[in-house]
C-alpha positions in Angstrom: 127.8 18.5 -48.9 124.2 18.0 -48.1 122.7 14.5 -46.3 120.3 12.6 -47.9 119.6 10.8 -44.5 116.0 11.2 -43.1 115.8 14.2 -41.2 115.1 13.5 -37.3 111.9 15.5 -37.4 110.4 12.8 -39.7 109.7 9.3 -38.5 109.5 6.7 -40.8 106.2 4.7 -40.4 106.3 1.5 -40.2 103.3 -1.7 -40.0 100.2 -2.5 -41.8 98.7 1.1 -42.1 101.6 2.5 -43.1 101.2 0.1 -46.1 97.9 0.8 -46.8 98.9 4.6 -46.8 101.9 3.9 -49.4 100.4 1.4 -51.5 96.2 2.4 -51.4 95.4 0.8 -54.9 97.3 -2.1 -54.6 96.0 -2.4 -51.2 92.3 -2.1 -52.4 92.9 -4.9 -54.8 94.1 -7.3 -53.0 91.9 -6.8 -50.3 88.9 -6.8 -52.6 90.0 -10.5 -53.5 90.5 -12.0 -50.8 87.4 -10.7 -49.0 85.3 -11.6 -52.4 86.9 -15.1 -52.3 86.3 -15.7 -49.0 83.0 -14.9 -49.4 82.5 -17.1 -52.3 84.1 -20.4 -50.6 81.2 -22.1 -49.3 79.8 -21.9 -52.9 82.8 -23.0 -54.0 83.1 -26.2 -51.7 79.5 -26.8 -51.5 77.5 -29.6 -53.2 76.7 -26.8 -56.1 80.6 -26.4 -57.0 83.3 -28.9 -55.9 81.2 -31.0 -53.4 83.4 -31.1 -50.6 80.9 -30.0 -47.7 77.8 -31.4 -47.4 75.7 -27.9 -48.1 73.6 -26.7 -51.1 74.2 -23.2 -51.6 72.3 -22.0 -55.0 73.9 -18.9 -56.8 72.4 -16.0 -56.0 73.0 -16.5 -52.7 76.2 -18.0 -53.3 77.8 -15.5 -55.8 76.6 -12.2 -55.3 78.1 -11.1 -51.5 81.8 -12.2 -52.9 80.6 -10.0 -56.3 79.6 -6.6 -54.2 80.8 -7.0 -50.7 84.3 -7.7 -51.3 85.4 -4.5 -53.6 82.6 -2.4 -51.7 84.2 -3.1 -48.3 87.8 -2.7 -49.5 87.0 0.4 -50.7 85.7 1.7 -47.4 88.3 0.2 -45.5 91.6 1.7 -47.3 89.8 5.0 -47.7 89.3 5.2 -44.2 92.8 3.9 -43.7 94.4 6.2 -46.3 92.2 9.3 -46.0 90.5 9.6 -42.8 87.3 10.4 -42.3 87.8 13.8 -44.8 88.0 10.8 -47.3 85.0 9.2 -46.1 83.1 11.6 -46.3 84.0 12.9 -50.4 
């Protein structure tokens, strides 16, 4: 009969980066919306979108960091997680 156990030599990882090594795509998108909405919530509550703080925050400045910092960020972050710095630099 053979085991289908984990074999002793072969620890299971565990924790955030071992997510990030499992799941890199899903990680990259999730991460890439959150940071980009982040980003784009003073635009959102400002005077210019919902009105809740008392700021005027025009578009450009407004839209564009959430636009190409979130998903550019992401993607450096989980290939450095996921790949190393081989990864990094392909």
């Amino acid at each position: 009969m053979t085991s289908t156990q984990n074999a002793p030599d072969t620890p299971t990882r565990t924790g955030p980066l071992a997510v990030v090594r499992r799941h890199p795509l899903l990680t990259f998108f999730l991460l890439a919306n959150l940071l980009s909405w982040i980003s784009w919530a003073p635009y959102v509550l400002s005077q210019s979108g919902l009105g809740v703080l008392p700021i005027h925050v025009d578009e450009i400045t407004g839209m564009l960091p959430g636009a190409y910092l979130g998903p550019i960020f992401s993607a450096f972050l989980v290939t450095a997680i996921a790949d190393g710095r081989q990864g990094l630099r392909r």
